[in-house]
C-alpha positions as CSV (number, residue, x, y, z in Angstrom):
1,X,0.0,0.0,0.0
2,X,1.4,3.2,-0.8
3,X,2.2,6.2,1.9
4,X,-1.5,7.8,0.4
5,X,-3.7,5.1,-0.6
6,X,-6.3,3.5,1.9
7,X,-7.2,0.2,2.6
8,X,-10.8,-0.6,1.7
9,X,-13.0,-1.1,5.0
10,X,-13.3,-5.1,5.5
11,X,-16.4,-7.6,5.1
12,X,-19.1,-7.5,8.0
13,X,-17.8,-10.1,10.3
14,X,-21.3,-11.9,10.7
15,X,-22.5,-13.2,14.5
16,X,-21.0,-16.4,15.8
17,X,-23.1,-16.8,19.4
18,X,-20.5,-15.2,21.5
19,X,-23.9,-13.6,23.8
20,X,-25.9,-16.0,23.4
21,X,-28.8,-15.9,26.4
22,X,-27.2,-12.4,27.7
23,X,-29.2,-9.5,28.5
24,X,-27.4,-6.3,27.9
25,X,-28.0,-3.1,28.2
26,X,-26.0,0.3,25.9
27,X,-26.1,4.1,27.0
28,X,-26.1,6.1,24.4
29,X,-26.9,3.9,21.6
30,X,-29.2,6.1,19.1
31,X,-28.3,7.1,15.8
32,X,-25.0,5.3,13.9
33,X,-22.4,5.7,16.1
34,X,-20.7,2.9,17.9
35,X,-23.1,2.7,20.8
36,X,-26.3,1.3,17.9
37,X,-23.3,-0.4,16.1
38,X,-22.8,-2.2,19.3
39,X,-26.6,-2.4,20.4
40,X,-26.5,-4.7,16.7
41,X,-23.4,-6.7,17.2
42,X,-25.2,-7.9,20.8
43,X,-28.6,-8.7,18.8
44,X,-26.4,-10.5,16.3
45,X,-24.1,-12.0,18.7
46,X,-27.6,-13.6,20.2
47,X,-28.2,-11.3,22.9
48,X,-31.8,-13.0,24.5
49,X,-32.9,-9.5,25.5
50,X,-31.6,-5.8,25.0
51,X,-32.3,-2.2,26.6
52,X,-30.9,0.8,24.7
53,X,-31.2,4.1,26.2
54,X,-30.2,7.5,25.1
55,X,-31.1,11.1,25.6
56,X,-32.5,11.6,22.2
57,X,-36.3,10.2,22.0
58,X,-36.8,9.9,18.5
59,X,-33.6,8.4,17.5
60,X,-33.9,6.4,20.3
61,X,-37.2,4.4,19.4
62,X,-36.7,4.5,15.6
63,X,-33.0,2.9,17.0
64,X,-35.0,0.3,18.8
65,X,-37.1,-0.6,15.7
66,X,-33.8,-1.0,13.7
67,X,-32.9,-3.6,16.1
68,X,-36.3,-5.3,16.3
69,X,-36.1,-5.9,12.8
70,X,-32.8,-7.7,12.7
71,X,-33.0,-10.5,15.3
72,X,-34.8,-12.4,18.1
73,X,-33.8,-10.5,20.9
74,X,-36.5,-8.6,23.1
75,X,-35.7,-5.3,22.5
76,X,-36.0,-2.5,24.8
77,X,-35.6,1.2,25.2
78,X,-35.7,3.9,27.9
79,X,-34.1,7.1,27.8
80,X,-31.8,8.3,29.9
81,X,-29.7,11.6,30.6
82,X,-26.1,9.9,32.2
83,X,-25.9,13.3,34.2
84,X,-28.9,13.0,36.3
85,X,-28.8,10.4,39.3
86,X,-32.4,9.9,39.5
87,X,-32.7,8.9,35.5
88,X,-29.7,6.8,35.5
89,X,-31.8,4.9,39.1
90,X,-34.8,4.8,37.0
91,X,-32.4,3.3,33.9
92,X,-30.8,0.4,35.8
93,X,-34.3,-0.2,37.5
94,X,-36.0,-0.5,34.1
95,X,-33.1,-3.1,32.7
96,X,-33.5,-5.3,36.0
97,X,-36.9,-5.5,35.6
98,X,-37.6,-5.6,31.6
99,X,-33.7,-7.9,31.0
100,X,-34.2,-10.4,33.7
101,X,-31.0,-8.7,35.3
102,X,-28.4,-7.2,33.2
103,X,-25.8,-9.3,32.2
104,X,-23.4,-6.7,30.0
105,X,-23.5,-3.3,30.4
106,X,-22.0,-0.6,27.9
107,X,-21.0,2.6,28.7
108,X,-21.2,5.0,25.5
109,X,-22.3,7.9,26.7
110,X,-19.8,10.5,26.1
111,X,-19.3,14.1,25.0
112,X,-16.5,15.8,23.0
113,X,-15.6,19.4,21.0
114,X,-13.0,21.3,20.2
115,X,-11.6,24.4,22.0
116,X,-8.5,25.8,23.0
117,X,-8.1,25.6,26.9
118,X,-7.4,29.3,27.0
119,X,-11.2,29.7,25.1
120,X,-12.5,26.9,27.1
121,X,-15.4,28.1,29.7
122,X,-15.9,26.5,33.1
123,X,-19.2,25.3,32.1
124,X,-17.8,23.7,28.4
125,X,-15.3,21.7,30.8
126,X,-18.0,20.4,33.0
127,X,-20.5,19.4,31.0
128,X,-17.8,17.0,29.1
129,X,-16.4,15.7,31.9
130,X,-19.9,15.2,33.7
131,X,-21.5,13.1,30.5
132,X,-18.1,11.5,29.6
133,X,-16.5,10.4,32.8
134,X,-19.5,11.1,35.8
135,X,-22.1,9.4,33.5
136,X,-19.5,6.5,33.4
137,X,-19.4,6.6,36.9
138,X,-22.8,6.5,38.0
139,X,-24.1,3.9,35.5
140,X,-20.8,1.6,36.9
141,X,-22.0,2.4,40.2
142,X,-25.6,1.5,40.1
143,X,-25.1,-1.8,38.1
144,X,-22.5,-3.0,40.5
145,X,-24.8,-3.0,43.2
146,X,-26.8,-5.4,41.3
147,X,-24.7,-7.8,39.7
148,X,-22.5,-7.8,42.8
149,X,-25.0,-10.3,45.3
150,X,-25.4,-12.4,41.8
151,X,-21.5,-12.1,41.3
152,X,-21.6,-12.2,37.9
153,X,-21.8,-9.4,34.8
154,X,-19.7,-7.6,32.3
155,X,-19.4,-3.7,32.2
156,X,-17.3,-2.3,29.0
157,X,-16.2,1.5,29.0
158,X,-16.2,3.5,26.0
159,X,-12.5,5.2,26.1
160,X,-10.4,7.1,23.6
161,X,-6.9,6.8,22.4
162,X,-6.8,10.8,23.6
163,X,-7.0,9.1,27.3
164,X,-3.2,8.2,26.2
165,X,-2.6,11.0,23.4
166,X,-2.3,14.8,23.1
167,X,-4.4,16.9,20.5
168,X,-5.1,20.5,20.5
169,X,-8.4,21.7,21.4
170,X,-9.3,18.3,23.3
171,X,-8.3,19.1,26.6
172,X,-11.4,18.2,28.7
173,X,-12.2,15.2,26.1
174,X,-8.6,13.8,26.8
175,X,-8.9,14.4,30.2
176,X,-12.4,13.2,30.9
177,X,-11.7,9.5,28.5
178,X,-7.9,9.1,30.7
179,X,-9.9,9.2,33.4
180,X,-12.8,6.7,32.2
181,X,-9.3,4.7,31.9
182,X,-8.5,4.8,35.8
183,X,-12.2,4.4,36.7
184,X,-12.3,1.3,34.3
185,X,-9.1,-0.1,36.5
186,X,-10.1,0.7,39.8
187,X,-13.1,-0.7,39.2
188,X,-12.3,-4.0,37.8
189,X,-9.9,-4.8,40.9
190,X,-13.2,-3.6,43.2
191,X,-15.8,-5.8,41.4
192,X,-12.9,-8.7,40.3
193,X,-13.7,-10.9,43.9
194,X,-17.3,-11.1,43.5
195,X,-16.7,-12.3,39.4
196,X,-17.4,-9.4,37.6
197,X,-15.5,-8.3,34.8
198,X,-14.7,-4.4,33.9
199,X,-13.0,-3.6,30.7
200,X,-12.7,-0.6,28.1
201,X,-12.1,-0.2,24.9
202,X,-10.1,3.0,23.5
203,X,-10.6,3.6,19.7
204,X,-9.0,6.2,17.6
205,X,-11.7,7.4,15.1
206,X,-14.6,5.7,14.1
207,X,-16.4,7.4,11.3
208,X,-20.5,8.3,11.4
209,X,-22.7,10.6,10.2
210,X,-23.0,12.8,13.6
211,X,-19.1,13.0,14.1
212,X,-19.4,13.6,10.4
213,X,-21.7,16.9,11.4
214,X,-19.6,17.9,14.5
215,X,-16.4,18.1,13.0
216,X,-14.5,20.5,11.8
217,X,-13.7,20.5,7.9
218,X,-11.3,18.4,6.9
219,X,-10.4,17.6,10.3
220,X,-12.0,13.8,9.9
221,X,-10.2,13.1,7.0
222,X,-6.5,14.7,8.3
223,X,-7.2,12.4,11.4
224,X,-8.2,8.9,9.4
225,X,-5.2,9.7,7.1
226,X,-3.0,9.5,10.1
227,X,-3.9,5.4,10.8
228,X,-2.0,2.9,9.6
229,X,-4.7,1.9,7.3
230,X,-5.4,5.1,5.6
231,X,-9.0,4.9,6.7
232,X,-11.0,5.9,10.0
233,X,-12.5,3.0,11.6
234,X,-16.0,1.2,10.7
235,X,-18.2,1.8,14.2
236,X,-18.9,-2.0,13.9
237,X,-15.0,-2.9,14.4
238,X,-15.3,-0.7,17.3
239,X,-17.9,-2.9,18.4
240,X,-16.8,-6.2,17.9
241,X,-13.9,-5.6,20.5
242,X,-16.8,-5.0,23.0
243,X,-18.5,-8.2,22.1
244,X,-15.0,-9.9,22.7
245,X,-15.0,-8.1,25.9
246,X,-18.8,-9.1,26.4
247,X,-18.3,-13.4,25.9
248,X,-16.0,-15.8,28.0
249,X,-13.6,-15.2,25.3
250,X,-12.4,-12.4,27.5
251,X,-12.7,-14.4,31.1
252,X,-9.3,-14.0,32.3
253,X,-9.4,-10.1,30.8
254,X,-9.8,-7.5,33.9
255,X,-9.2,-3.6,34.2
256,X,-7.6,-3.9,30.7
257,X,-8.0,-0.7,28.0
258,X,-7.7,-1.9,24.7
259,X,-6.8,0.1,21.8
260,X,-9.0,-0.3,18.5
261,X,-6.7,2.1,16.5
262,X,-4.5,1.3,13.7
263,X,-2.3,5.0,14.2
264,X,1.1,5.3,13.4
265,X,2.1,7.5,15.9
């Protein structure tokens, strides 16, 4: 491959079974970002039962139909804004009830932009770090206290590379995803004696149509021109890793941040 071509995106890897008879249960999954893309790896993967949850109504339900249309699960959906205690009670408290228990839980939910720290407002800081890291937090939080008398379950963090790299304009993004990182560690060595797995994956870019609409122009394509493979990532190879994470193929896998990037640098 030369230094400017790209590599053509690969087949869809189809389901092999990996969650069969799991309930799960994805934050921000609405729309076609990695969250849905993940949301129909699980239904694909044989999932018995799904609850997808976001903070966008419409998207949500039509999200939910998507799903229903695809495979056997029992498909689900609530929404649910991460920053808010009481909904993210009410969230957990639906999945319990309408799941069976959740088996897997994914947290998606995140929020970036750009702007130069100097520009950056107290209130632009917060609000990144409350969705990105806090809404982490309290979903982790309220799901352990259920799976922890049944000792068993599977929570997978949504990371970045920027948890690990620096790039202008992406200070509170960077810092809130680094420390989505240490949660995702000290977590897993917390919840690790009662069976319960906690894992995160950390992609690089993953190409949709909302990024596509929040970017910059230009800036997606100087960024996917940077990986090894000349292209930005398909949101579905994003979530395959978390359906590795998800199945027993992952058992022995604890407070570990994998990277789903093909970067050079």
């Amino acid at each position: 491959m030369s230094e400017n071509a790209a590599a053509a995106a690969p087949a869809y890897v189809e389901g092999h079974g990996l969650l069969k008879g799991r309930s799960v249960l994805i934050t921000a999954a609405a729309g076609a970002g990695i969250g849905f893309a993940a949301a129909r790896r699980a239904v694909e993967e044989g999932c018995r039962s799904i609850m997808i949850s976001d903070i966008h109504e419409r998207r949500l339900n039509e999200a939910a139909g998507k799903l229903r249309a695809i495979g056997a699960a029992e498909v689900f959906a609530k929404v649910c804004n991460v920053t808010r205690e009481d909904e993210v009670q009410a969230l957990i408290d639906a999945a319990e009830s309408s799941l069976g228990g959740v088996d897997v839980l994914i947290n998606n939910a995140g929020l970036g932009g750009y702007k130069r720290i100097v520009d950056m407002t107290d209130d632009e800081w917060n609000i990144v770090v409350d969705v990105t890291l806090n809404g982490t937090f309290r979903m982790t939080r309220a799901a352990l206290k259920k799976m922890i008398p049944r000792r068993r379950g599977v929570i997978i963090n949504n990371a970045s590379v920027l948890g690990w790299r620096a790039q202008k304009g992406q200070a509170h993004y960077a810092a809130a995803k680094a420390a989505v990182m240490a949660l995702t560690r000290c977590s897993a060595v917390e919840a690790a004696e009662y069976g319960i797995r906690v894992n995160a994956v950390s992609p690089s870019i993953a190409m949709h149509e909302f990024l596509k609409k929040a970017a910059a122009p230009g800036q997606l394509e100087a960024l996917a021109a940077q990986e090894a493979f000349g292209r930005a990532a398909e949101v579905w190879e994003v979530a395959n890793v978390m359906m590795f994470l998800a199945s027993d193929y992952s058992s022995y896998m604890v407070g570990e941040v994998v990277s789903v990037s093909s970067q050079r640098g």
